[in-house]
Structure formats: structure tokens, C-alpha cells
C-alpha positions as CSV (number, residue, x, y, z in Angstrom):
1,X,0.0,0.0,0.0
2,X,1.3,3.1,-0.8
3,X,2.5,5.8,1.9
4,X,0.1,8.5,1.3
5,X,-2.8,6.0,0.5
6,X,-2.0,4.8,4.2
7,X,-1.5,8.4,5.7
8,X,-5.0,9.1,4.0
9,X,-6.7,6.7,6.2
10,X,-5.2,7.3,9.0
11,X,-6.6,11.0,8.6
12,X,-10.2,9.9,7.5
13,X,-10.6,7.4,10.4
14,X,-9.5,10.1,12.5
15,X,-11.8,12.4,11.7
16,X,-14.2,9.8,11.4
17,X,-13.7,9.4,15.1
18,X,-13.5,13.3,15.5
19,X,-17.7,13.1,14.3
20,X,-18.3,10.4,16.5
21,X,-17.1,12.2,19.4
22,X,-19.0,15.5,18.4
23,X,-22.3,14.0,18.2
24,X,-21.5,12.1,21.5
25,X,-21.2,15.7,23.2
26,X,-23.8,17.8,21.6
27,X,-25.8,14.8,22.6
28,X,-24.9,14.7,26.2
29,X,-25.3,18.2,26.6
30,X,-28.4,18.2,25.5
31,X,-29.6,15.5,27.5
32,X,-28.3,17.2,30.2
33,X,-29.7,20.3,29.3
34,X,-33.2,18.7,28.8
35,X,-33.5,16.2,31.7
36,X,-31.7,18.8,34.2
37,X,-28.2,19.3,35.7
38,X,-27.0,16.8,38.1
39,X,-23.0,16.5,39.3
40,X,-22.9,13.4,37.6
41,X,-24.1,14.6,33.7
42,X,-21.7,17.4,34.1
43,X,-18.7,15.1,34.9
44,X,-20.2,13.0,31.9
45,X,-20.0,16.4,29.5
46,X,-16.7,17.7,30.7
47,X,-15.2,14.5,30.0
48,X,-16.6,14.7,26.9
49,X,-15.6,18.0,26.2
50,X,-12.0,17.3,27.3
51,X,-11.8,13.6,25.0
52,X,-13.2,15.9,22.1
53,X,-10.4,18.9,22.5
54,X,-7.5,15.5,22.7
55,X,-9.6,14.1,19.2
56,X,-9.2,17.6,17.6
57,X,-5.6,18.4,18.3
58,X,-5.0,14.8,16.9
59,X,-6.8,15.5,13.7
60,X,-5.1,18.7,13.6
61,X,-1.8,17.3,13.5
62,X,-2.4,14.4,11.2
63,X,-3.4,16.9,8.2
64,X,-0.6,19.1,9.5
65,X,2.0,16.7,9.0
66,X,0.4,14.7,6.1
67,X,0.4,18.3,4.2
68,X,3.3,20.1,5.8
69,X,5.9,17.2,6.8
70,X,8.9,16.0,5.2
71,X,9.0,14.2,1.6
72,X,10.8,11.5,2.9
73,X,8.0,9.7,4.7
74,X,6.7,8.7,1.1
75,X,9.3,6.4,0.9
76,X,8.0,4.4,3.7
């Protein structure tokens, strides 16, 4: 399989899980929103929120390096 074929997927499925983890928040918070605040759902949502800034930086530095980094890793 060719290097930037394999750096492709590695970008979709990480954005793929970047989606995932944005519906599971706007979900939770508006469950919690809906069904009222308890210490628990906001634990649930700020863990959410914190897994889902860790998901973004990650997708962020995929594309960065798969568009920015050196020409070398092609080889690989």
C-alpha cells in the first residue's frame, strides 16, 4: 500500500472518530440540558468536552504533518 494512501486513512478514520465524538457531546449536553443538571451529567459532559479537544488536536496534527511534513516519509 502506498504511503500516502495509508497516511489518508489514518486522517479519514480520525476524523471519522473526531464526528463520532462530536455528536457524543452535543448529545450529552443536550440530554443534560433537557433532563436537568445533576453532578454526575456534568462530569459526563466535561469529560466529553476534554476527549473531544484531545480528538481535535490529533486531527489537527495528522493533516498538518500529512500536508506540511517531510517528503521522505513517502518512501515508507
Amino acid at each position: 500500500m502506498p504511503a500516502w494512501f495509508s497516511h489518508s486513512l489514518k486522517i479519514v478514520s480520525s476524523i471519522f472518530f473526531y464526528i463520532i465524538g462530536t455528536v457524543a457531546l452535543i448529545g450529552a449536553v443536550l440530554y443534560t440540558i433537557l433532563t436537568g443538571l445533576t453532578l454526575f451529567k456534568t462530569m459526563v459532559v466535561i469529560g466529553l468536552f476534554l476527549s473531544w479537544l484531545v480528538l481535535y488536536i490529533i486531527v489537527i496534527q495528522k493533516i498538518y504533518r500529512y500536508l506540511f511534513g517531510s517528503k521522505n516519509d513517502d518512501d515508507q
